[in-house]
PLY file of the C-alpha trace (Angstrom):
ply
format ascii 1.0
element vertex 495
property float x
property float y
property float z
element edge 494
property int vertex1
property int vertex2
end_header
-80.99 269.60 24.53
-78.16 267.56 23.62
-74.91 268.47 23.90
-73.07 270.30 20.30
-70.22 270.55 19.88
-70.54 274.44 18.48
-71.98 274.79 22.28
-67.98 274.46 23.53
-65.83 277.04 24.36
-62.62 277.09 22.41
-60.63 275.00 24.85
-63.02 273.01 25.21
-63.47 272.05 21.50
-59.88 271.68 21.44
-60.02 269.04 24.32
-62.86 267.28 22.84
-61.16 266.74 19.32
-57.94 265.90 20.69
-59.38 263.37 22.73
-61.81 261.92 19.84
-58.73 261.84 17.76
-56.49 260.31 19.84
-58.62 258.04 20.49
-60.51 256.93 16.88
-57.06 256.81 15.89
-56.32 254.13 18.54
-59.34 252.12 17.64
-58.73 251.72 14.16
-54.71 250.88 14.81
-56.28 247.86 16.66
-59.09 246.91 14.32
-56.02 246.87 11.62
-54.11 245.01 14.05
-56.47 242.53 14.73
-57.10 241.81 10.93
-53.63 241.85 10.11
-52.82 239.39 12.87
-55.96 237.70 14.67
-55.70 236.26 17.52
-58.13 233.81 19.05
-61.78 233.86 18.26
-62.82 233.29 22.14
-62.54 237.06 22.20
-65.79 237.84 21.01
-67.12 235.60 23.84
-65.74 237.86 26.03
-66.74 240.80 23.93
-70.25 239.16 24.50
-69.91 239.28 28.09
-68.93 242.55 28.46
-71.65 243.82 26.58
-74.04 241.73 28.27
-72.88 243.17 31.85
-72.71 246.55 30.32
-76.28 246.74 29.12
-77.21 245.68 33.31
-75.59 249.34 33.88
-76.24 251.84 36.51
-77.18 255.72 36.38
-74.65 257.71 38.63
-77.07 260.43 40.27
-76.42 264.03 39.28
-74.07 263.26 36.58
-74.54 261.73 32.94
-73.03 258.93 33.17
-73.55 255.37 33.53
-71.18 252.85 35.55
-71.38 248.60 34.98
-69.43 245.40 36.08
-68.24 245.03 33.06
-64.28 245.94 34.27
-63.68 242.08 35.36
-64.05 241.11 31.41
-62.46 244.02 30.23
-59.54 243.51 31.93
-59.35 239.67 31.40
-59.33 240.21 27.90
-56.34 242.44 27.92
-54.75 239.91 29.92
-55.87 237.12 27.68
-55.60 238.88 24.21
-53.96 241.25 24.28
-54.36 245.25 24.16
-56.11 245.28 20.66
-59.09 243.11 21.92
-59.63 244.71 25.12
-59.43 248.38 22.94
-62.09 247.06 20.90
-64.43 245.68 23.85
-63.94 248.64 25.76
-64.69 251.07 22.85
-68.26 248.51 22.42
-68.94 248.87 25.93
-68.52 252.85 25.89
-71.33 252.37 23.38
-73.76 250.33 25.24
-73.33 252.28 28.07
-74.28 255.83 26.25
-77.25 254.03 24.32
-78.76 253.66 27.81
-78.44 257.50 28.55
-81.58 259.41 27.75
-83.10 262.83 27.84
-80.18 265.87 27.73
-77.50 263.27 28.29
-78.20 261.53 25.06
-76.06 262.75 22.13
-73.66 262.04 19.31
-70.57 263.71 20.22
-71.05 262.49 24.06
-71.35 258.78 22.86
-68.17 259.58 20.52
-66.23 260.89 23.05
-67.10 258.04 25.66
-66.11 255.31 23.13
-62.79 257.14 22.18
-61.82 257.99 25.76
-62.38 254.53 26.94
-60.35 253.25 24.27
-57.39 255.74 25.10
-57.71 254.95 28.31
-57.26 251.40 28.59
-54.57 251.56 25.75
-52.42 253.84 27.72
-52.60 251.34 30.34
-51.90 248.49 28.47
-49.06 250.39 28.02
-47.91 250.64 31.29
-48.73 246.96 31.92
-46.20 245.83 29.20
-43.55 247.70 30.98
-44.52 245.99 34.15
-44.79 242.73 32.94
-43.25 242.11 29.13
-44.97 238.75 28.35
-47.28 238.13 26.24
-50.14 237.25 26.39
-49.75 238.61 29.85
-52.35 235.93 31.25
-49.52 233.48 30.81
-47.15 234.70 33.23
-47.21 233.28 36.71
-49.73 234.36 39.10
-47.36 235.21 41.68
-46.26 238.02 39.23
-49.53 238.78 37.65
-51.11 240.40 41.31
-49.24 243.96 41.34
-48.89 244.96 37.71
-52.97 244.12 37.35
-53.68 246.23 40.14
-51.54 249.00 38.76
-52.89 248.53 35.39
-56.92 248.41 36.94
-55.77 252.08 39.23
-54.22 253.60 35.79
-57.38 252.77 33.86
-59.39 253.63 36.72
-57.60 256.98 36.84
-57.23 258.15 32.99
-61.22 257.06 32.01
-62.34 259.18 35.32
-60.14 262.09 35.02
-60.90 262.31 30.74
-64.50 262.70 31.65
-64.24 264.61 34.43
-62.34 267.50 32.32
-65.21 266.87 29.70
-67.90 267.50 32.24
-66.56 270.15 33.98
-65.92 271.93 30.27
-69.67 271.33 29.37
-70.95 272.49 32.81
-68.05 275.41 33.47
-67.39 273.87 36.55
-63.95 272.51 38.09
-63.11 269.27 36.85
-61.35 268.51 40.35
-64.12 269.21 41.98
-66.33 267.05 39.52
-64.04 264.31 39.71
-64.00 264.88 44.08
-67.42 264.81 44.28
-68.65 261.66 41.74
-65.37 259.42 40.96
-63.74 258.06 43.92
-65.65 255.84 45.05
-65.52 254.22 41.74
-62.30 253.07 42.00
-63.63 250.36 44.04
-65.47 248.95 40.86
-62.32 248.71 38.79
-60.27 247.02 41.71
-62.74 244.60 42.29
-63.06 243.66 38.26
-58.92 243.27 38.74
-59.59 240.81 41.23
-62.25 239.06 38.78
-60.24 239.39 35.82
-57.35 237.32 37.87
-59.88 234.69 38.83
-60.83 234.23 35.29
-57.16 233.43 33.57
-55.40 232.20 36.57
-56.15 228.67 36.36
-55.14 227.99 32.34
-54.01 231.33 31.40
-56.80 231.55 29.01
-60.47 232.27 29.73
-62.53 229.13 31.09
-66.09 228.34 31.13
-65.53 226.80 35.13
-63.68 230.02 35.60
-66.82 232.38 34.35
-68.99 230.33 35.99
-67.22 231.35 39.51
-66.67 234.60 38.51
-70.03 235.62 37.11
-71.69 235.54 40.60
-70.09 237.50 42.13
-70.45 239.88 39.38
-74.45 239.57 39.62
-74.05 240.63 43.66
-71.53 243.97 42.84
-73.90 244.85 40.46
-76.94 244.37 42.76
-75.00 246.44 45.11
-74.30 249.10 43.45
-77.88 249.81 42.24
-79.37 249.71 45.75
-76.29 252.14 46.92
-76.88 254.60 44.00
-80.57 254.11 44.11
-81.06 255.31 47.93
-78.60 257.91 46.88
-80.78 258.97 43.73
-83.57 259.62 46.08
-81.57 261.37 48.40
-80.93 263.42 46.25
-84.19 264.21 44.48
-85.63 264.88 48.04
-83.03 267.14 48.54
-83.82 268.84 45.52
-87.13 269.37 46.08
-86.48 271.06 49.71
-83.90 273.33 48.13
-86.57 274.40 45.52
-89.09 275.02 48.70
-86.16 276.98 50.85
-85.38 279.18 47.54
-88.91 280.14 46.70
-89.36 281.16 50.11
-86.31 283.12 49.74
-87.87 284.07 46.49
-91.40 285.29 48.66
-89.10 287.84 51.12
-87.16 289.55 48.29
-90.68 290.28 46.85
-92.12 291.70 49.87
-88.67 294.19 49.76
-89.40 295.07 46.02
-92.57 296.31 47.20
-91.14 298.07 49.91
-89.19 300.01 47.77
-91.04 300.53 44.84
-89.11 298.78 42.49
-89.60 296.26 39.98
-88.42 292.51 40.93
-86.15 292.38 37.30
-83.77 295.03 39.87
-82.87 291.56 42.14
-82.72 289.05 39.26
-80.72 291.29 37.34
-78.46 291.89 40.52
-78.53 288.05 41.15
-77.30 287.15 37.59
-74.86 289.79 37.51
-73.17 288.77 41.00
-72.99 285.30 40.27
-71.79 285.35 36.64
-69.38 287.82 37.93
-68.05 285.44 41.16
-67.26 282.72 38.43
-65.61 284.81 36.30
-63.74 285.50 39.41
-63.05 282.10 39.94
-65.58 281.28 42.66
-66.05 277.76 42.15
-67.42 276.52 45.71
-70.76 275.93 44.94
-71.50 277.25 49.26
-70.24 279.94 48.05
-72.05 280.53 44.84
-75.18 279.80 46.34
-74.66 282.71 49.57
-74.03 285.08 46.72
-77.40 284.11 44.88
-79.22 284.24 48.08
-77.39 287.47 49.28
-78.31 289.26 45.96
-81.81 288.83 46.64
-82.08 289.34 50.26
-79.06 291.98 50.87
-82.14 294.90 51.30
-84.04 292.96 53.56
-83.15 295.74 56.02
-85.30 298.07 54.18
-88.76 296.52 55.69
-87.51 298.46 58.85
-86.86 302.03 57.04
-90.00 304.40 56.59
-91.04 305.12 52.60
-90.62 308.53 52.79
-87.24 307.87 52.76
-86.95 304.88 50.86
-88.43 306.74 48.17
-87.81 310.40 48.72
-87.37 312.29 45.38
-84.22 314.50 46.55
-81.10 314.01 48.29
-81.27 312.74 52.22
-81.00 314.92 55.12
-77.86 313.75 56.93
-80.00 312.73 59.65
-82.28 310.53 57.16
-79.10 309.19 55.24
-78.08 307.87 58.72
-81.35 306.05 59.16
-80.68 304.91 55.60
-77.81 303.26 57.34
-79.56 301.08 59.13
-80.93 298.92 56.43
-77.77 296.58 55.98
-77.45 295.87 59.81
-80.86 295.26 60.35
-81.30 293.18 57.31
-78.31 290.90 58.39
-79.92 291.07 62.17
-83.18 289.57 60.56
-81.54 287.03 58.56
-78.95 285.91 61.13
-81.82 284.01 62.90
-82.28 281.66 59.74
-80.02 278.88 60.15
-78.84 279.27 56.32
-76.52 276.08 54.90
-74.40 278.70 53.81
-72.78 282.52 54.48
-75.12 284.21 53.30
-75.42 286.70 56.74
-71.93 288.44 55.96
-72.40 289.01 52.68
-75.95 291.02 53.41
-74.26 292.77 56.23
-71.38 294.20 54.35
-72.75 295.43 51.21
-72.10 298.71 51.95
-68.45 298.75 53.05
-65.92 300.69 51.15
-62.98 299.01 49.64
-60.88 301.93 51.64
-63.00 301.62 55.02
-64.96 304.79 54.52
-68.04 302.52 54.16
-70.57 300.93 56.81
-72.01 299.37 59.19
-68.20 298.08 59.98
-65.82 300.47 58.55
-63.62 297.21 57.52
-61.63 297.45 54.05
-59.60 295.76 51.70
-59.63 292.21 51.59
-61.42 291.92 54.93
-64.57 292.69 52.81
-66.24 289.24 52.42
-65.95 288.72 48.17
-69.17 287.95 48.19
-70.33 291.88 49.68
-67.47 293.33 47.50
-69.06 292.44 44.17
-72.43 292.40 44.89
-71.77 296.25 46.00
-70.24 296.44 42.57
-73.19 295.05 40.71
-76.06 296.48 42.93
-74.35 299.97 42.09
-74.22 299.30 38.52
-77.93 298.09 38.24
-79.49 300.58 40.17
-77.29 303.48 38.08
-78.91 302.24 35.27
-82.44 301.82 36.61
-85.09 304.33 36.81
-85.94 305.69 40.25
-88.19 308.35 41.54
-85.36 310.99 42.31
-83.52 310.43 38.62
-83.85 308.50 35.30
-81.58 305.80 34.08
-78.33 306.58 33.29
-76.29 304.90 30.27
-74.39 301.83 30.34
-70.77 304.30 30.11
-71.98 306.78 32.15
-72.23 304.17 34.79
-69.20 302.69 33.83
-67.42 306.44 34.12
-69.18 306.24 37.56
-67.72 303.02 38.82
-64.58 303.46 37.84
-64.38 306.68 40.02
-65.01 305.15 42.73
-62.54 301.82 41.85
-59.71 301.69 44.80
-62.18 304.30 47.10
-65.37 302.40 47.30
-64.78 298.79 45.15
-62.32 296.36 45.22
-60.59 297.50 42.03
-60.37 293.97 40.59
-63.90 293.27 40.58
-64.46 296.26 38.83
-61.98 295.89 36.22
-63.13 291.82 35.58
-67.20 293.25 35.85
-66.55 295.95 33.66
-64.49 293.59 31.00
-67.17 290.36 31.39
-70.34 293.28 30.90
-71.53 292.36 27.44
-71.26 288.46 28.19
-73.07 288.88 31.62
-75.32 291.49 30.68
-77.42 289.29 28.06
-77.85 286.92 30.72
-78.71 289.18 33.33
-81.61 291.20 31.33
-83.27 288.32 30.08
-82.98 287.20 33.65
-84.92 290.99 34.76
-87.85 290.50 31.58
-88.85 287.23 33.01
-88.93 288.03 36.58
-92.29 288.82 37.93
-92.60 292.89 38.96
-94.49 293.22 42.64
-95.67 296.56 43.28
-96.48 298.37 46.15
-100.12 298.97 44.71
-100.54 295.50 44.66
-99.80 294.85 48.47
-103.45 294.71 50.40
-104.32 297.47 52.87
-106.54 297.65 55.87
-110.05 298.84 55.02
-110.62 302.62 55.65
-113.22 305.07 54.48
-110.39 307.95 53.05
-107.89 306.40 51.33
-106.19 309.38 52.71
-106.00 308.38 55.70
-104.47 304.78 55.38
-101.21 304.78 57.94
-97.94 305.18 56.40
-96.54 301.99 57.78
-99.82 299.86 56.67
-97.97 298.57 53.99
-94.82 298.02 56.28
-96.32 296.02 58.33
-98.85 293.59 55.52
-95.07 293.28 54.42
-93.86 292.30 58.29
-96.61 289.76 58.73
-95.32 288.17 55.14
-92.43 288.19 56.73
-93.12 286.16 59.73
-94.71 283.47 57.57
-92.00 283.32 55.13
-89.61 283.22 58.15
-91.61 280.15 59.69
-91.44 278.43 56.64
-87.89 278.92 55.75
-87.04 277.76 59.70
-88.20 274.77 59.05
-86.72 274.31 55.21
-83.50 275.05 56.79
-83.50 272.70 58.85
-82.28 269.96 56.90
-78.91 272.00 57.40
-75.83 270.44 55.53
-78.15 268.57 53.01
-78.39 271.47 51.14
-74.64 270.92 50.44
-75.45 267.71 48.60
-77.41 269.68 45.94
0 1
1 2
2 3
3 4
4 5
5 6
6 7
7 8
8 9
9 10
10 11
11 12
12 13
13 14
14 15
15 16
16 17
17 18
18 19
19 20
20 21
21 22
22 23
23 24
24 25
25 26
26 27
27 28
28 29
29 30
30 31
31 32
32 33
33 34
34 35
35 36
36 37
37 38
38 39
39 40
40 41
41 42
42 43
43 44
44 45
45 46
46 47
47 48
48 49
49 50
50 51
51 52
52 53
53 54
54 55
55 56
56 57
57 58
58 59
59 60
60 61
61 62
62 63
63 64
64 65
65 66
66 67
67 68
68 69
69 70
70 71
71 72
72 73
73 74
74 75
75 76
76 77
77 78
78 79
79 80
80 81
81 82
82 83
83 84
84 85
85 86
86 87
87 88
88 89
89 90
90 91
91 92
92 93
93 94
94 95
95 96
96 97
97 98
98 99
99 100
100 101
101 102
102 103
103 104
104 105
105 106
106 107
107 108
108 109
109 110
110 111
111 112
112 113
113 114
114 115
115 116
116 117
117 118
118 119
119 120
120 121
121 122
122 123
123 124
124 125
125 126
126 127
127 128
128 129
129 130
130 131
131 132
132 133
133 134
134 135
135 136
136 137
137 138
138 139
139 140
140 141
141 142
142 143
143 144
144 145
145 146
146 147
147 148
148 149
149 150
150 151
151 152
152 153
153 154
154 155
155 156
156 157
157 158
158 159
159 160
160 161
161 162
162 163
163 164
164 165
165 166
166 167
167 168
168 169
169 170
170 171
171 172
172 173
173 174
174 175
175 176
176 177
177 178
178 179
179 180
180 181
181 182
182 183
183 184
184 185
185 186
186 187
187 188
188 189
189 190
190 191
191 192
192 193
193 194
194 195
195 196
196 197
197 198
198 199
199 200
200 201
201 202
202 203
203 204
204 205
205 206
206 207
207 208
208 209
209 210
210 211
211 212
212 213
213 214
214 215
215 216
216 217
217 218
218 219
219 220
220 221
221 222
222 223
223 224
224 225
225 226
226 227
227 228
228 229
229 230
230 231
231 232
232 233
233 234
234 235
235 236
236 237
237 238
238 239
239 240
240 241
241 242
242 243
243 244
244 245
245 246
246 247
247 248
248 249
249 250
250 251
251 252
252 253
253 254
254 255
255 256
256 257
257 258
258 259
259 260
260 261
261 262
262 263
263 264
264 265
265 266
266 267
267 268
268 269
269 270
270 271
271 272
272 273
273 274
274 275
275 276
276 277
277 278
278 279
279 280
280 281
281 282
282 283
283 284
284 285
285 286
286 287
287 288
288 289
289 290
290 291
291 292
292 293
293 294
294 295
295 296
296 297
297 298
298 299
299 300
300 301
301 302
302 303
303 304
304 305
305 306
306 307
307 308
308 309
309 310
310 311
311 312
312 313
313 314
314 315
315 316
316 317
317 318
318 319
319 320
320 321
321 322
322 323
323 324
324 325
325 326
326 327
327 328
328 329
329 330
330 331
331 332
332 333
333 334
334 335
335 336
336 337
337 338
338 339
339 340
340 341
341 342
342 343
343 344
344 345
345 346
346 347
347 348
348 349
349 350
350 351
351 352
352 353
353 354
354 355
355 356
356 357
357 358
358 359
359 360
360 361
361 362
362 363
363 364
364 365
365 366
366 367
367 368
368 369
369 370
370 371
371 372
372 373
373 374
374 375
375 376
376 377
377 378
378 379
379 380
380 381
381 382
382 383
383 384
384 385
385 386
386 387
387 388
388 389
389 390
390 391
391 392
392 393
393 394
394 395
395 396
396 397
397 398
398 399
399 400
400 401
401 402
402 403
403 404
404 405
405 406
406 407
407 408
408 409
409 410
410 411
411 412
412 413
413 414
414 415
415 416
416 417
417 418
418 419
419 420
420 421
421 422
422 423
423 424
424 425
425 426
426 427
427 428
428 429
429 430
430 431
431 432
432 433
433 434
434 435
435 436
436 437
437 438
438 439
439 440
440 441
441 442
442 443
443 444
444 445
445 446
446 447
447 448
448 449
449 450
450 451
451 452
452 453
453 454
454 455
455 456
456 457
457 458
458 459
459 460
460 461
461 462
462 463
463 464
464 465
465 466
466 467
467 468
468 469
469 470
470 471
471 472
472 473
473 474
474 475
475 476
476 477
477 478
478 479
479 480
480 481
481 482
482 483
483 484
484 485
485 486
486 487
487 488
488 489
489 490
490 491
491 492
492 493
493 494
């Protein structure tokens, strides 16, 4: 699906039209310029080039967005012609460089917004280079003087062009654009240095462009860009097998929260609804660490692992607990964590299940901690799990309504929850809740019916724990499998 621009949050439309504005409004100040005072016609040969290199352009994995060599000819037209050219040839480039895009990445308004931040960008640092260096053309100065204002000007376009779509891509995936920009743009610096260094090869010798001076230049052009695609190639792939584990070490994630659903007699859309909930609510909270936001999805559906170890008469007991059965109850989030801590995960997902149950004022357990010393992670998927399972049917009550639950929670905000994730859960409810009940419908419901049991003659007589321990032995495979998923460690982090 290609991106709308009715798909943008407020801000975000207002970013996107300010941009777009700013720059279509650039563009056509230098088409006017350009027809009001021309300037001369070897321009479009360099136009030419630029396209040329641009359409030889390479896909930056995980992001939409394409990266070329094109910088050297960019920048040697501003230096040659002036800012009104290079506007133009960038805002071309921007184009050729979407066209390529294709699936989701390919739309309208992205290929808009690429051409118009482009154009901004290099037209704010033509800007800066006529402070720098007030001569124009600027190609005409001496080359002594040229070096340091072209480098500043190449690090200034480098910097607006990166950051402008970094702020767009973080708006379209509600991420952090710092941690977009971290993560992808750096390294491309290196690209828009080296077409600086290019771009003063090409108008050093005559101040104008030369065909001996392209001829030297485009070589070393071919070999950057040959570079680059074997770099972000092995990268790609990298990736995509990293990808693929991470799908393998989830479903088998996926596998051990089912065997707990049938534990406890409850359907699977419980956990997905508790997963969506928690991590909707963790952004909302301004958990942007994607280690982070991935312990919390795991935690949500493993935080009751402990239950495989507590008898079903318990589990599902129709009336209150004994205090001695309550404190076998107890048990679950310990041993859970104790099961879980001997899976090397990539991330902290062990605390999180082992904490659950604390109590923002330290009344809770297996710990007793309180306050802040509550991992987040625990403190709102306590929150959530409450929430969900309030307004779940269960063999000892029926479903309670959304405001009961609510009344509920709030009773127990500053005794049992942190009282800021219950006031930003209880305000983000009916834009996570959507989200978090389609999430339940589509999940698939295990049952404990369904689980196979050793052949006997009286059905009577099948063991209580037979279904414990069919769900033990899925267990230990699931465990085996996710050992060696796991394994890959870090990589995970690169997904």
């Amino acid at each position: 699906m290609s991106l709308k621009f009715t798909d943008l949050s407020p801000a975000g439309r207002i970013y996107i039209a300010a941009v777009i504005g700013l720059g279509a409004g650039v563009i056509m100040r230098s088409v006017a310029s350009l027809i009001l005072q021309p300037v001369d016609s070897t321009w479009v040969i360099l136009a030419g080039l630029t396209l040329l290199t641009g359409s030889f352009s390479i896909k930056i994995p995980s992001v939409a967005a394409r990266i070329s060599v094109s910088e050297a000819f960019v920048i040697a037209g501003l230096l040659a012609f002036g800012p009104h050219a290079a506007t133009l040839i960038v805002a071309l480039d921007s184009l050729v460089l979407t066209s390529w895009l294709r699936g989701p990445s390919r739309s309208s308004l992205r290929a808009l917004f690429n051409m118009t931040a482009g154009a901004l960008a290099i037209s704010c640092s033509a800007q800066l280079l006529g402070w720098m260096l007030p001569v124009y053309p600027a190609a005409s100065a001496p080359s002594d003087q040229l070096l340091f204002p072209v480098f500043a000007l190449a690090i200034s376009y480098f910097m607006i062009n990166s950051w402008l779509i970094a702020i767009a891509v973080g708006i379209e995936r509600s991420e952090s654009a710092v941690a977009i920009w971290l993560r992808h743009f750096p390294w491309l610096s290196l690209n828009y240095i080296g077409g600086a260094s290019l771009a003063l090869i090409l108008v050093s010798f005559t101040g104008d462009i030369s065909a001996t001076a392209v001829g030297i230049v485009v070589p070393f052009l071919v070999v950057i860009y040959l570079t680059f695609r074997m770099a972000w190639g092995r990268l790609d792939d990298a990736n995509t097998h990293v990808r693929q584990l991470n799908e393998l070490y989830l479903s088998t994630i996926e596998t051990l929260a089912m065997a707990v659903d049938a534990k406890d007699q409850v359907t699977h859309g419980h956990i997905r609804r508790v997963q969506v909930y928690a991590v909707e609510l963790a952004r909302r909270m301004g958990v942007a660490d994607s280690r982070q936001i991935k312990a919390i999805e795991a935690a949500a559906l493993l935080h009751d692992m402990g239950k495989l170890g507590i008898p079903e008469h318990i589990l599902n007991k129709p009336g209150r607990l004994t205090a001695t059965e309550f404190d076998r109850m107890k048990q679950h989030a310990s041993l859970g964590a104790d099961l879980l801590s001997s899976i090397r995960f990539p991330y902290p997902v062990v605390p999180i299940v082992r904490h659950h149950h604390e109590d923002w004022n330290g009344g809770g357990y297996p710990a007793g901690i309180a306050g802040t010393d509550i991992p987040l992670g625990a403190r709102i998927l306590s929150v959530v799990d409450c929430f969900d399972a309030l307004t779940s049917d269960r063999p000892y009550r029926p479903r309670l309504s959304t405001d009961a639950a609510f009344t509920i929670i709030r009773e127990r905000r500053g005794r049992m929850y942190d009282p800021l994730v219950v006031d930003t859960f209880i305000g983000a409810y009916a834009e996570i809740a959507p989200l978090a009940i389609r999430a339940g419908e589509e999940a698939k419901s295990v049952f404990v019916a369904e689980l196979p049991s050793p052949p006997v003659d009286d059905p009577s007589e099948v063991p209580p724990y037979a279904q414990l321990e069919t769900a033990s032995a899925l267990l230990s495979e699931c465990l085996q499998v996710i050992q060696k998923t796991a394994s890959v460690g870090d990589a995970f982090e690169a997904s």
